[in-house]
C-alpha positions, -999 to +999 in steps of 0.1 A: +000+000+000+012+038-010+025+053+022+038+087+011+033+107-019+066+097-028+060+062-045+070+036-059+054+015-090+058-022-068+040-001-040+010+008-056-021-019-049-026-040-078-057-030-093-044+007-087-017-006-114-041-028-132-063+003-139-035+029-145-020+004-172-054-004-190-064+040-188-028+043-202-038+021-236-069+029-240-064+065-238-038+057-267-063+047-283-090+068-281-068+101-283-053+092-316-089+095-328-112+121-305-096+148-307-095+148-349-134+135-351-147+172-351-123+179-382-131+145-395-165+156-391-164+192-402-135+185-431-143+152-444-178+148-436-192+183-445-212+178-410-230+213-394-215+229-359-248+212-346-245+184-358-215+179-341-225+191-308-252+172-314-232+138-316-207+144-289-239+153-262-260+127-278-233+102-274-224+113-240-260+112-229-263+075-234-232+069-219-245+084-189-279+065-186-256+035-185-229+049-160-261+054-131-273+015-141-238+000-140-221+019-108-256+004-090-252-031-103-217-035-093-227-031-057-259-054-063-232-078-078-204-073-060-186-072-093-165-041-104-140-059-123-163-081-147-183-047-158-152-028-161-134-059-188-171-054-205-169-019-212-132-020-217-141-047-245-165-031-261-151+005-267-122-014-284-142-036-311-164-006-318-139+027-328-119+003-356-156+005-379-149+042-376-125+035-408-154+029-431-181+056-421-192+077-447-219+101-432-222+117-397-251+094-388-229+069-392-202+086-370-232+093-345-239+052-342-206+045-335-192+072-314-227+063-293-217+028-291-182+033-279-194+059-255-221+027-240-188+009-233-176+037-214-206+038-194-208+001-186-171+005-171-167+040-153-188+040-123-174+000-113-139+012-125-139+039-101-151+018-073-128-007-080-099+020-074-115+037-044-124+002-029-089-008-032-069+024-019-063+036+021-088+066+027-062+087+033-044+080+000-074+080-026-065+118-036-030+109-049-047+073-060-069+089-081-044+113-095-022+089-102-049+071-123-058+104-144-017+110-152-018+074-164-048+079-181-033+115-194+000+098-201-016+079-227-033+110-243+003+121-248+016+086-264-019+086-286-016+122-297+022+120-306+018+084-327-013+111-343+009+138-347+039+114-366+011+102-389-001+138-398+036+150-405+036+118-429+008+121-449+000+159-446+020+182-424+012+213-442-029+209-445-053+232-428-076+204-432-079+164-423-085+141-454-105+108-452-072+087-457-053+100-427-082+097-403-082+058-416-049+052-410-050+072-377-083+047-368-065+014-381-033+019-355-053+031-328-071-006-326-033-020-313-037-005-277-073-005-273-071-046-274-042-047-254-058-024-227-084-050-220-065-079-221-043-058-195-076-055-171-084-085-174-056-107-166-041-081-140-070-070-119-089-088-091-125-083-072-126-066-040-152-082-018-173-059-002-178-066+037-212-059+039-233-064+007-259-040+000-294-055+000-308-063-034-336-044-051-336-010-069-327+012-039-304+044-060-309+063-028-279+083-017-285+095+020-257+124+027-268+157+020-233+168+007-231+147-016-267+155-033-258+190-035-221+182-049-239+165-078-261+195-078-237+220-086-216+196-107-245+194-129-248+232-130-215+236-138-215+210-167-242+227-186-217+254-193-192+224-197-193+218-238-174+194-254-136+196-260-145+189-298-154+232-296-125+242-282-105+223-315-128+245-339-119+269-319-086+264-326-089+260-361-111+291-365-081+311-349-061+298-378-041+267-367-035+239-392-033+199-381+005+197-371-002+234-345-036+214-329-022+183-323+009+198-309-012+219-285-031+190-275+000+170-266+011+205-244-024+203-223-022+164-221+020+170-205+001+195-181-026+174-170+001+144-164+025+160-146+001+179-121-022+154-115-009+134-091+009+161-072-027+177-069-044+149-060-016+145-026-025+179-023-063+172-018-053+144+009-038+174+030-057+203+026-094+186+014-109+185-016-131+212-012-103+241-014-087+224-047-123+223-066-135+255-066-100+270-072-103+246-104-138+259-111-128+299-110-098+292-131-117+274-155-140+303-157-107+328-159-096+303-191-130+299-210-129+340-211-097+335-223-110+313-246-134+336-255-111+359-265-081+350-279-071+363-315-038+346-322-026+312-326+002+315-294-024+330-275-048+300-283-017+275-272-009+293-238-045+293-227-056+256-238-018+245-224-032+259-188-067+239-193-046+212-185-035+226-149-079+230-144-082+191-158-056+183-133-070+201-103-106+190-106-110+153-124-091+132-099-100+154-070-138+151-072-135+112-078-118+111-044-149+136-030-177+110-045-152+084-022-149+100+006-191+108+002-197+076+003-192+039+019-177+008+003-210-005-002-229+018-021-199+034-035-204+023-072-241+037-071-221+072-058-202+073-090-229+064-112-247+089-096-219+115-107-208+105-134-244+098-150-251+134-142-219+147-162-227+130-187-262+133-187-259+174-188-233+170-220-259+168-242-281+201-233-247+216-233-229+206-267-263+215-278-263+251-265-227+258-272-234+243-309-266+265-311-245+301-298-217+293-320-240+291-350-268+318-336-246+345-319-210+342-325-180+313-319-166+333-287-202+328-269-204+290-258-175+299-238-187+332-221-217+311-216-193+281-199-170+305-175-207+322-164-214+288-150-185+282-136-186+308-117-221+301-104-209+268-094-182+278-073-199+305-055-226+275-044-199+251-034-186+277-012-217+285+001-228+251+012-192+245+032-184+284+046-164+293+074-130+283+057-138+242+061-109+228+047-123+191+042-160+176+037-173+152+057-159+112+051-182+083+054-171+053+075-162+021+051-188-010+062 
């Protein structure tokens, strides 16, 4: 077990490793091919801005249903690890058809189907980590899990990047063949990230089982309104997919995007961890809503900017918000809750996260289009705002650290 923040790989618990590991290669995978579907879409495709908000919520919607669903039923079955190889599994047999769509519908199917498989494995995945971590290590477990996860982002977007600079490293513009090619390579890690969780990982048995029956009921107070204001905040929270039209609006070709997107992705891996021992020490609380206000600061920023370095700088320090909020609120939900209803927790949160993408790929596609591009994100850092003003309002007198549930 991790004893300082100062560790060591042969330290960490095993499904800690297990799950850092399977994050790493399938975020290989996945990266290679997210972050160009809105200029597959937009390039290739000839799809509308709504269309494309329109796939990335819709997609992330029915993720969500299925996040709420399987968090629950790995409590009712005791069973993180066999939902977690089933998501895993089928995210990786779904993204290779990507290399022979033709029409954003079909983009819509597929991107919908990978996103089930990433519902069916969050909420256990999660629970799997926090069931298998010391309380007073889950911030720097959890952080650890995002740089591996973020670490992989990097590998994903550099193999991207080497393929771009092979095929077309001065186009403005993604063509059909690159985006194949990009789509056949990324299958490699996304097989070998569930044959990783699979053969690696083991259950953690639950000392009291929760009785069976539909029972989603989450009794602490702090942790209803958490998911409250997350789910305020998330409205204003539009997919990623604007902020790389963004980019390419501001006039940066293939070779300046990815290379930006490999800048964030170092940011979020090197701070996450560190961050994430920070929350252990000083609560989770603090480290949130200083995420939330400088996420607000950046989406002005984003808002703003009229120059391609200005555009870099600005995305580069979305990675220090990523960093400060993802890991940290996963160790929240953990200390929120108790090992036996823990998986219905995270479904609970991240169901709602998901859930609100949709209204808000929708709204940020719809003032794009209606108003201007710089308004989804004024829109965004007005929320963000909002949220952190009720997050302090619900803990005041300088609490440093929320309230932790006893494990059964």
């Amino acid at each position: 077990m991790v004893t300082s923040n100062r560790v060591r790989w042969r330290s960490l618990p095993r499904n800690l490793r297990a799950t850092i590991i399977t994050s790493f290669l399938m975020d290989i995978s996945t990266e290679m091919i997210v972050h160009l579907m809105p200029l597959f879409l937009a390039n290739v495709l000839g799809a509308p801005i709504v269309a494309i908000g329109l796939i990335e919520g819709l997609a992330e919607m029915v993720s969500s249903l299925l996040k709420g669903v399987s968090g629950w039923l790995s409590d009712q079955l005791q069973s993180r690890k066999r939902l977690a190889v089933i998501g895993y599994g089928l995210s990786a047999l779904v993204k290779p058809i990507l290399y022979f769509v033709t029409t954003w519908h079909g983009v819509l199917v597929i991107r919908s189907a990978d996103r089930v498989g990433k519902g069916i494995r969050t909420s256990p995945r999660d629970a799997l980590i926090a069931n298998s971590v010391a309380t007073e290590q889950r911030g720097i477990a959890f952080g650890l899990h995002r740089a591996g996860d973020t670490a992989g982002a990097v590998v994903g977007l550099v193999i991207a990047l080497a393929v771009v600079l092979a095929t077309q490293s001065s186009a403005l513009t993604l063509s059909r063949a690159t985006f194949q090619l990009i789509v056949a390579i990324a299958a490699v890690p996304g097989l070998l990230a569930v044959l990783v969780l699979a053969t690696m990982a083991h259950e953690v048995q639950i000392e009291h089982a929760p009785p069976m029956g539909l029972n989603f009921h989450l009794p602490d107070h702090h942790i209803r309104f958490f998911l409250l204001v997350v789910g305020l905040f998330t409205l204003g929270n539009s997919s990623d997919s604007f902020l790389i039209l963004r980019a390419q609006e501001r006039g940066m070709n293939l070779v300046s995007i990815l290379a930006m997107l490999i800048t964030f992705s170092l940011i979020y891996t090197l701070f996450s961890a560190p961050l994430g021992a920070l929350s252990d020490h000083i609560g989770r609380r603090r480290l949130i809503v200083g995420g939330w206000i400088f996420y607000s600061i950046l989406y002005v920023g984003f808002a703003l900017v009229a120059t391609i370095w200005q555009m870099w700088l600005v995305y580069a320090l979305y990675g220090l918000y990523f960093a400060t909020f993802e890991g940290v609120s996963k160790a929240l939900i953990a200390d929120l809750s108790s090992a036996d209803n823990r998986g219905t927790a995270y479904g609970y949160y991240n169901a709602i996260v998901g859930f609100m993408a949709l209204p808000a790929s929708l709204v940020a596609g719809i003032l794009w289009q209606s108003v201007n591009p710089a308004a989804p994100f004024l829109f965004g850092a007005v929320l963000a705002a909002i949220a952190s003003v009720l997050l302090i309002w619900q803990w005041p007198d300088g609490e440093n650290t929320l309230p932790i549930a006893r494990e059964s």
